[in-house]
N, C-alpha and C positions, 0 to 999 in steps of 0.2 A: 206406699205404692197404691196404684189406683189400680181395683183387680176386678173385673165383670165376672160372675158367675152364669155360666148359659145351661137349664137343663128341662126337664122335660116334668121333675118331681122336685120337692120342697115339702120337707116333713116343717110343722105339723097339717099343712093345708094340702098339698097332694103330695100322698105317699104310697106307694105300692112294693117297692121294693127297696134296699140298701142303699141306691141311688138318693132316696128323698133322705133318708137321717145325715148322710155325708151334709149337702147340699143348705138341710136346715143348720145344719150345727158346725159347722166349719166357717162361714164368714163370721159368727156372731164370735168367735174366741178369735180369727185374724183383727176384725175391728175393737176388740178388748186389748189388741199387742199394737196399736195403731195405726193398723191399714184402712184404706176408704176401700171397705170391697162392699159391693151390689148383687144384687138376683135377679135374672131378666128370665121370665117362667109364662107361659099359655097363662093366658084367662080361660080357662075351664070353664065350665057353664055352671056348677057346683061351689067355684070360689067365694062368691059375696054371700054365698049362708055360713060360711065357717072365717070371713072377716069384712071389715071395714074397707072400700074403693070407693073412690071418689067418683061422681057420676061422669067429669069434664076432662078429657086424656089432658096430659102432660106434651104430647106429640105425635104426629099420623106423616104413616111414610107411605111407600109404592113396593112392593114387590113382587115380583113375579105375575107382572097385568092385574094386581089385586090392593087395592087400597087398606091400611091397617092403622088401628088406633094403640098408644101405649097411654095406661092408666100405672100411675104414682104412689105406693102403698106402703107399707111399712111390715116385715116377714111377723105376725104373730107372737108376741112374748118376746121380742128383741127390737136392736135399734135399725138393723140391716135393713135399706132399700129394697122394695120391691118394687119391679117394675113387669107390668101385666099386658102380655103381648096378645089385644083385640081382634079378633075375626071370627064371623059366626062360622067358619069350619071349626071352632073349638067352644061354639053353645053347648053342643053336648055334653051332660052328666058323665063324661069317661075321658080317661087318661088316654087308652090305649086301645087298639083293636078299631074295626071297621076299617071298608076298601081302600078307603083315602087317606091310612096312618103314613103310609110314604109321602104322598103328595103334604100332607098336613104338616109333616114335621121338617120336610123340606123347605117349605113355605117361613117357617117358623126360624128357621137358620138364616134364610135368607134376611129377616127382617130383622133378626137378632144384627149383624154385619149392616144394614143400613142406619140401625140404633149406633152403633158402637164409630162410622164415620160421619155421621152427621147430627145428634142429638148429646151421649156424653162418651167421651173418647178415653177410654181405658189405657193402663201400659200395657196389661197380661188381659186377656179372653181366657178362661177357664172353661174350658168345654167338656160335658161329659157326655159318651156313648154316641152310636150312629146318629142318634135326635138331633145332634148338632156337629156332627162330620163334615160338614162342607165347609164350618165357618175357617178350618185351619188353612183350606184350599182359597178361600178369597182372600183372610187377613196377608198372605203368600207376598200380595202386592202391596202391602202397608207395614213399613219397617220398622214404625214406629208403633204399631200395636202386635205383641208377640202372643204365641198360645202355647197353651197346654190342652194336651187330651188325653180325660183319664177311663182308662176301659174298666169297668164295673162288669159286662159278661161279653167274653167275645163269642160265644155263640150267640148272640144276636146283631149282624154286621149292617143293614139299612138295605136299600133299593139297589141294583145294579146300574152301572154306568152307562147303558143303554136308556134305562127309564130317564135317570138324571139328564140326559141331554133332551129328552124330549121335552122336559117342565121348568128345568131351570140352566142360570149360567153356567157352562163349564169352561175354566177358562184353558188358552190354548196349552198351558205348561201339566195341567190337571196330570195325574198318572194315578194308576188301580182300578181293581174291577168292580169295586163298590165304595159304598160309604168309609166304612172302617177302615180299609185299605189307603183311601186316600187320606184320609184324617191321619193315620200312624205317619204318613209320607212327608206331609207337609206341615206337619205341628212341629212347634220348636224344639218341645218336651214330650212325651210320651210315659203314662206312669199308669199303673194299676193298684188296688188295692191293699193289695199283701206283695212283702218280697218274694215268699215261695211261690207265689202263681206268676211273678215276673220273671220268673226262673220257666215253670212249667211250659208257659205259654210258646217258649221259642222251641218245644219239641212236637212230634206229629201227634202223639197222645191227648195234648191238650190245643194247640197250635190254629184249631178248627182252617187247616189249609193255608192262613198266612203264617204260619210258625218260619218259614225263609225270609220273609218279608221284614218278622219281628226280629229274629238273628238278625238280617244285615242292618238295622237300625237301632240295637243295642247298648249301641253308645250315648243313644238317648232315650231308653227306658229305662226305667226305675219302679221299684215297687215301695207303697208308705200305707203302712197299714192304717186300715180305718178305726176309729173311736168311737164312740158311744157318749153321751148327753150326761155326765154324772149327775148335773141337777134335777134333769127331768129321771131320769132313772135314777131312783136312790129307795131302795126298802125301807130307810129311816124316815123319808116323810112321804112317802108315795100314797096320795088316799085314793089309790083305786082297788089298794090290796085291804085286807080286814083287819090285819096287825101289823105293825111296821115292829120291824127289827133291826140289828146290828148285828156283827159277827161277834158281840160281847153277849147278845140275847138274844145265842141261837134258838132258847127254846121255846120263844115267842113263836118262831115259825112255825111250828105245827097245829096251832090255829088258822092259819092259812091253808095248810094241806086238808082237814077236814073240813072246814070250809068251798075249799076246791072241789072234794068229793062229793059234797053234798049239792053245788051248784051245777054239775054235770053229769050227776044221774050214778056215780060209781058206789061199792060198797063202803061204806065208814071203816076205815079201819086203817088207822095210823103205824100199824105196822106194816103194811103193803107197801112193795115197793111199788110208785107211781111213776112213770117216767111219761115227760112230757112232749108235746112236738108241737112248734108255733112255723110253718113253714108255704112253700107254694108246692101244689101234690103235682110234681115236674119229675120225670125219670132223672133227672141234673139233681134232683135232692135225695134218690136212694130210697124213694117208696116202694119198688119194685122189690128189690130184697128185704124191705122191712116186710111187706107182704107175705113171703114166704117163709117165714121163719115166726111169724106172729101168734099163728096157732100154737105152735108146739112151745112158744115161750109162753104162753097161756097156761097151756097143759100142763107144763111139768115145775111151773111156778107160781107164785100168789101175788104175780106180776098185775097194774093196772096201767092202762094207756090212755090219755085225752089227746086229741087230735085237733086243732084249730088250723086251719086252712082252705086256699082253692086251688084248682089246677084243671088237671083233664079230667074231664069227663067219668072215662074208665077207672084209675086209682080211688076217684070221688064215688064210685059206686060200690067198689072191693069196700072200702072203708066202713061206710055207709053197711052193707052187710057183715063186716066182722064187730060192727055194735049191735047189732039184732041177734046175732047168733052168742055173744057173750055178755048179755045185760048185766049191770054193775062191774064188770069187767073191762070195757073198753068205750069212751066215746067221741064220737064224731061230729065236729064243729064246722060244717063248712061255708065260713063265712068270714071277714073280713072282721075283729074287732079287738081294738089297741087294751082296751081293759080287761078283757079276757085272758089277753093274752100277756099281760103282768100276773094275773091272778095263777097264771102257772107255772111263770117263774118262778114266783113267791113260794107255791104250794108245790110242785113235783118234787122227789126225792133226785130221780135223772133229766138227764133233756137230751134228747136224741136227735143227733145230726148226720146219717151216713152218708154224705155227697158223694155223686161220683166224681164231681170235680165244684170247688167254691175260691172264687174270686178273692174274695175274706171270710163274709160272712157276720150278721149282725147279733145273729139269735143266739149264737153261745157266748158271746161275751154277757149280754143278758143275764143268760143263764147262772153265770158266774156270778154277775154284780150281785143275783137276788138267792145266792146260794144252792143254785141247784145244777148238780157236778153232771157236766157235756161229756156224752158216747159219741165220739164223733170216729171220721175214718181219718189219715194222717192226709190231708190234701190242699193242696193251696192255704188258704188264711186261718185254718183251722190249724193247720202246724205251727203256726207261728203265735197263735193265741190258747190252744191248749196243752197244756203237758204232759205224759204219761202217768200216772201215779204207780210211784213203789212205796207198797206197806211197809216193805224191811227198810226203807232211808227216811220214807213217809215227804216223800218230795212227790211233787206232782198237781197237776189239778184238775183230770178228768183218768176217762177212759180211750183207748183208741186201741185201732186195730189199722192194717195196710191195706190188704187185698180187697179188692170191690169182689167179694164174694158172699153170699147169705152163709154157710157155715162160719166166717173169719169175724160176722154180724153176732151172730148168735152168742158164739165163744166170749166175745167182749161185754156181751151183753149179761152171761150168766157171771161170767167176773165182778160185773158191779152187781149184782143183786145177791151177792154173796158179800162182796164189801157193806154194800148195808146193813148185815147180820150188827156185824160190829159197831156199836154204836158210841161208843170213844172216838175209833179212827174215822169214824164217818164225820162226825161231826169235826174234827180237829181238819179232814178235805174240807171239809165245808167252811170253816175259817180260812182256810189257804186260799180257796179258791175265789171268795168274798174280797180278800185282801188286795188281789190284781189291779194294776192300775191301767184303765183303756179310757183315760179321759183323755179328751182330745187338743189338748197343751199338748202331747207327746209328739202327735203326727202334724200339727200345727207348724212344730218349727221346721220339722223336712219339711214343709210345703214352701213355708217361709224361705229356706236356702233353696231349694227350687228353682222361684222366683226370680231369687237375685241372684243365681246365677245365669238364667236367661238375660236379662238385664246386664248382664256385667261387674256388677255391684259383690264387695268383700263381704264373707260371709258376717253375721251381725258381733260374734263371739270374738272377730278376730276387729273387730270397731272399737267390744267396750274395753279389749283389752289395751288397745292404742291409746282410748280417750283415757285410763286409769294409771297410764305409763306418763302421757305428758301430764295430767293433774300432779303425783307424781315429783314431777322433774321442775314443774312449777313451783311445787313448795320447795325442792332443795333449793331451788335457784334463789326463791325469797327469805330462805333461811342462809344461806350462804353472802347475801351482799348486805354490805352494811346497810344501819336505820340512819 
């Protein structure tokens, strides 16, 4: 199948959130099972320091009264097509933000759809998020190229349908009041992250106001959990950690944890429980109630926290002062960095996730490949990727709790820092939870029947079993008639 990827990120060269790890690592395992699939991604102003473009486009289109260049690159560490969608409204050093993100990414869809009819003509467009909501409302009129659109955070829906008519085409059949609205409407497929948040999503709690819209279109969403890089994520050869480990030599890891402590300022002391946080500081990731229960988990325990991230403003300051008020007790990273934030998977004892609501979620599966057991709250793709642990069955591979409430945080939190006491059963979660498999052959193949069910196409399992029946029926047949 010839399958276009359209997004807005591409891990390892732009990546800002769960978006870019999908996006980098999902065609490179579809083209290892033999599909031609491609990346059609902004030329960033920041892309040619982190790889190789050719100086001479490949092809230059029109859209929306603005002339654009596409440059021909290959996605970093893989064989996967990149193609680099040119115009100085994307010189600047930034992904996202400033007045002209609507206009920008609009523009961007648009030329994605002039790419895809007149340069190289895909069967399936893969689109993710409102960045590319429009292209399901154009491919509409083109039967021969079908789409998927996969929602990564529906609280973030794109420009209103009033802005849209003013800057680009809407055509006469178009319906919904924004991006996201019409993209769920006119894409073939519809799929989110995790299957509990494809659940969640069609009620008013989670639903962000089209939760009717997602009900009546049901029949064509689905939810396929996301994966994680086992190559590039692997403790056994990772050199951005200080000791590489296996779940056969857990106790390598604790060169890593005082390491950890020592690199960000905390007290040395390999018995402390450390729990970690690699996250965006967004009220959607449960800072809020981490904040208020933080002190007193300080207080009444020999609890250490590291913090790597960005967000608002505000959380970014709370933070920022519950490290100055508790030196060697808690620190604060606010900033953006991929080896850091290994080094903490490697080294925390927990890793702390309380969303108030997560799509999937990329950071606890992390957490687990590199051993270090997720406090998460039971929500979207966190349910479907961590488990409860029970001491008495000794099944499980985190912690969790239900209620988005700071005491329901707390209580889950002094649970695991009493399971740490025991360092048997810690250690034997810590094999359990190492063991999980979120490599992305899993969710590959749902994407794969997907596909071919848009298409029309039998699923592939029920092909090799056809092609293994007539093999088969061939030898009886050649063993049955005379020489």
């Amino acid at each position: 199948m010839r399958i276009l990827f359209v997004a807005a990120e591409a891990a390892p060269v732009a990546k800002i959130g769960g978006m870019g790890d999908v996006v980098g690592a999902l065609p490179k395992i579809l083209r290892k099972m033999g599909h031609d699939v491609r990346i059609f991604l902004p030329y960033y102003g920041f892309l040619a320091d982190k790889m190789e473009i050719p100086s001479e486009p490949v092809w230059q289109g029109n859209a929306m009264f603005q002339d654009f260049h596409v440059y021909e690159s290959v996605l970093p560490g893989t064989d996967v097509p990149l193609y680099l969608f040119g115009h100085p409204a994307f010189d600047p050093r930034r992904v996202y933000g400033g007045e002209d993100e609507a206009w920008r990414f609009t523009f961007f869809s648009n030329g994605a759809a002039e790419f895809c009819w007149n340069y190289w003509k895909p069967e399936i467009v893969h689109c993710h998020d409102w960045h590319t909501g429009m292209i399901p409302v154009w491919m509409h009129q083109s039967p021969d190229i079908s789409t998927v659109f996969t929602i990564h955070n529906l609280a973030y829906q794109g420009p209103w349908r009033g802005y849209l008519e003013k800057v680009t085409w809407c055509p006469w059949y178009m319906q919904g009041h924004n991006v996201m609205a019409a993209a769920v409407q006119f894409a073939d497929r519809v799929n989110t992250v995790s299957p509990t948040y494809a659940e969640q999503i069609k009620t008013a709690a989670y639903g962000e106001k089209i939760e009717g819209l997602l009900s009546f279109i049901s029949g064509r969403l689905s939810g396929i959990l996301n994966g994680i890089d086992t190559e590039v994520f692997d403790p056994k050869t990772d050199k951005y950690i200080p000791e590489n480990f296996t779940p056969e030599t857990l106790k390598k890891r604790n060169k890593n944890k005082v390491a950890l402590q020592e690199e960000v300022g905390l007290e040395v002391n390999k018995n402390a429980f450390l729990i970690g946080m690699v996250t965006r500081l967004v009220e959607q990731k449960g800072i809020d109630i981490v904040l208020q229960i933080l002190e007193k988990l300080l207080s009444y325990t020999d609890s250490q926290i590291v913090l790597l991230g960005t967000g608002d403003r505000n959380y970014e300051s709370q933070m920022w002062q519950m490290a100055s008020r508790f030196p060697g007790r808690v620190a604060t990273y606010l900033l953006y960095n991929d080896a850091l934030a290994r080094r903490i998977y490697a080294g925390s004892d927990g890793f702390l996730m309380p969303s108030r609501f997560e799509p999937c979620g990329i950071s606890q599966m992390m957490a687990l490949r590199y051993g270090s057991i997720p406090i998460v709250r039971r929500t979207g793709g966190l349910v479907d990727t961590v488990k409860h642990h029970e001491p008495m069955n000794q099944t499980g591979t985190g912690y969790c709790f239900d209620r988005y409430e700071p005491l329901d945080l707390y209580t889950c939190l002094i649970r695991a820092w009493e399971g740490f006491r025991y360092k048997p059963q810690w250690q034997a979660l810590q094999q359990r939870a190492m063991q999980q498999d979120f490599s992305w052959y899993q969710s590959a193949k749902q994407y794969i029947k997907l596909y071919r069910s848009i298409l029309g196409l039998p699923e592939e399992e029920i092909i090799e079993e056809q092609t293994q029946q007539q093999e088969v029926t061939e030898v009886q047949e050649a063993v049955a008639s005379p020489s």
